[in-house]
C-alpha positions as CSV (number, residue, x, y, z in Angstrom):
1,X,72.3,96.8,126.0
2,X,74.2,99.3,128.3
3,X,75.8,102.5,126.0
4,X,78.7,104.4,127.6
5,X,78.4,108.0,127.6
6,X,80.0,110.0,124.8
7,X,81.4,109.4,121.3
8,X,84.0,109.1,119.1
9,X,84.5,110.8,116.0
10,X,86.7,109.4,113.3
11,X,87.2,108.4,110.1
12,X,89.0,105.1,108.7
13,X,91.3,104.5,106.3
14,X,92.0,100.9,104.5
15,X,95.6,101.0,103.5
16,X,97.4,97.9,101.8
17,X,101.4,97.0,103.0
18,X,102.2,93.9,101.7
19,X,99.9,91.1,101.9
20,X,97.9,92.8,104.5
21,X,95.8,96.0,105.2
22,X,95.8,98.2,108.0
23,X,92.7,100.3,109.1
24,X,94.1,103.4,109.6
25,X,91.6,105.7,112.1
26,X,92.3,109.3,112.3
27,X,90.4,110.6,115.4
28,X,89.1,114.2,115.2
29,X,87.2,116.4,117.9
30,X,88.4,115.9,121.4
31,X,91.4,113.9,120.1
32,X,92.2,115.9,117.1
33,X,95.5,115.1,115.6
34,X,95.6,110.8,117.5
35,X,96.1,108.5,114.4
36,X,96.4,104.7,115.3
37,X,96.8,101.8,112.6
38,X,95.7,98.6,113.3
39,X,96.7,95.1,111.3
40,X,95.3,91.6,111.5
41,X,97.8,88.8,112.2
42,X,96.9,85.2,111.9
43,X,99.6,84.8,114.3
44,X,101.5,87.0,116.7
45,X,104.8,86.0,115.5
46,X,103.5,86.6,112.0
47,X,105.8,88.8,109.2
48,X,104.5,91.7,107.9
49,X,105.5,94.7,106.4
50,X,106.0,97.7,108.4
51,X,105.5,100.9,106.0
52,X,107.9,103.9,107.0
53,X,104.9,106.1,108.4
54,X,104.0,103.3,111.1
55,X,105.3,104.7,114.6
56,X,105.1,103.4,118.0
57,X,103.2,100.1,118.9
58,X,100.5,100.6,121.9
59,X,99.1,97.4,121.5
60,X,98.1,96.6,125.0
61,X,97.8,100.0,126.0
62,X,94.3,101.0,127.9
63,X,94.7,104.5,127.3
64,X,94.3,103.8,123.7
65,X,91.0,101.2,124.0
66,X,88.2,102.7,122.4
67,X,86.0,102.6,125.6
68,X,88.8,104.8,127.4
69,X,89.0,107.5,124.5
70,X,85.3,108.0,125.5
């Protein structure tokens, strides 16, 4: 199993909107202050509630994967 250098540090939140949850992670060290909510669709087209606090969408967005954040 190959490791990449580094770590992230931080904590996750579960928080209901509707009929889904989104896992909330609020990074702290290095990226102190990066908050990024995540949902699980069973379909891309799929409705969902978007709460008022839910900003930008950086789906798709390498600067955002986790093994990039390392």
């Amino acid at each position: 199993m190959a490791c990449l250098p580094g770590r992230i540090v931080k904590t996750r939140y579960i928080v209901p909107a509707g009929k889904h949850n989104f896992e909330v992670d609020v990074f702290h060290g290095r990226h102190e202050g990066l908050i990024i909510a995540e949902i699980e669709l069973e379909a891309e087209a799929e409705e969902f509630l978007k709460p008022d606090w839910l900003g930008e969408e950086v789906t798709g967005r390498p600067e955002y994967y986790n093994s990039n954040l390392i």
